[in-house]
C-alpha positions, 0 to 999 in steps of 0.5 A: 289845556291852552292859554292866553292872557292879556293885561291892563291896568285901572285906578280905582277908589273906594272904601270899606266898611267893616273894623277889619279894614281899619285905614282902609274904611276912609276913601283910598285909591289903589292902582290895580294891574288886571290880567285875564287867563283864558283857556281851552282844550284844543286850538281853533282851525287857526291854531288859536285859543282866541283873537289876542287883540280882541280879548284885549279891546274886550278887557279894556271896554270892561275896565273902561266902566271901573276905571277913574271910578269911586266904586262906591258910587256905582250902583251895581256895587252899591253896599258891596265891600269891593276888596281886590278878591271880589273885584277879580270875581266881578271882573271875571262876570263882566267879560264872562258875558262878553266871551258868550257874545263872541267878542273874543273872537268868531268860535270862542263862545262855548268853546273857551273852557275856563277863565282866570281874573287876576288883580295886581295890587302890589308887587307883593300881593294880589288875587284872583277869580277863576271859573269855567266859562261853559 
């Protein structure tokens, strides 16, 4: 299996609700580094899995809609806890429809196998979502 990843980065705030996350119920930031994994079983007539500047310019349109962003405001979130876990997951949805319009490159849709989302909370922690595309 073939990969490419690219990366950026958001700030985000937001809270959480549940005694779980003690501290963390009160509106906090977080600074997360977002990378993204794609993949597929053979190369394009190219020798590419996909065009790395357009997977880029995808990631960053993504992230352009969550970034500086209290998510707790955002409708489509609205009554979520948006832990870093679920965060990956509805990173992974939102480029997932951006793979299928083709806006990472011509004869990417339905050709990209799978997809890993990871959010980098820290140098010590961070998590992931990952999924097949087709």
């Amino acid at each position: 299996m073939y990969s490419l990843a690219v990366s950026d980065h958001i700030m985000i705030a937001h809270s959480f609700t549940g005694e779980i996350f003690g501290p963390a119920q009160q509106l906090h930031g977080a600074t997360y580094g977002v990378e993204i994994d794609v993949r597929r079983e053979a190369l394009d007539e190219n020798g590419l899995v996909c065009d790395i500047g357009l997977a880029l310019q995808a990631l960053r349109d993504v992230l352009a809609g969550l970034n500086y962003k209290n998510l707790d405001t955002l409708p489509e979130l609205a009554g979520r806890n948006t832990t870093t876990e679920f965060m990956a997951g509805e990173i992974f949805r939102r480029l997932q429809v951006r793979i299928s319009a083709g806006d990472f490159g011509p004869g990417t849709a339905g050709q990209l196998a799978s997809m890993r989302v990871t959010l980098r909370e820290s140098p010590v922690a961070w998590a992931s979502f990952e999924g097949a595309l087709r």
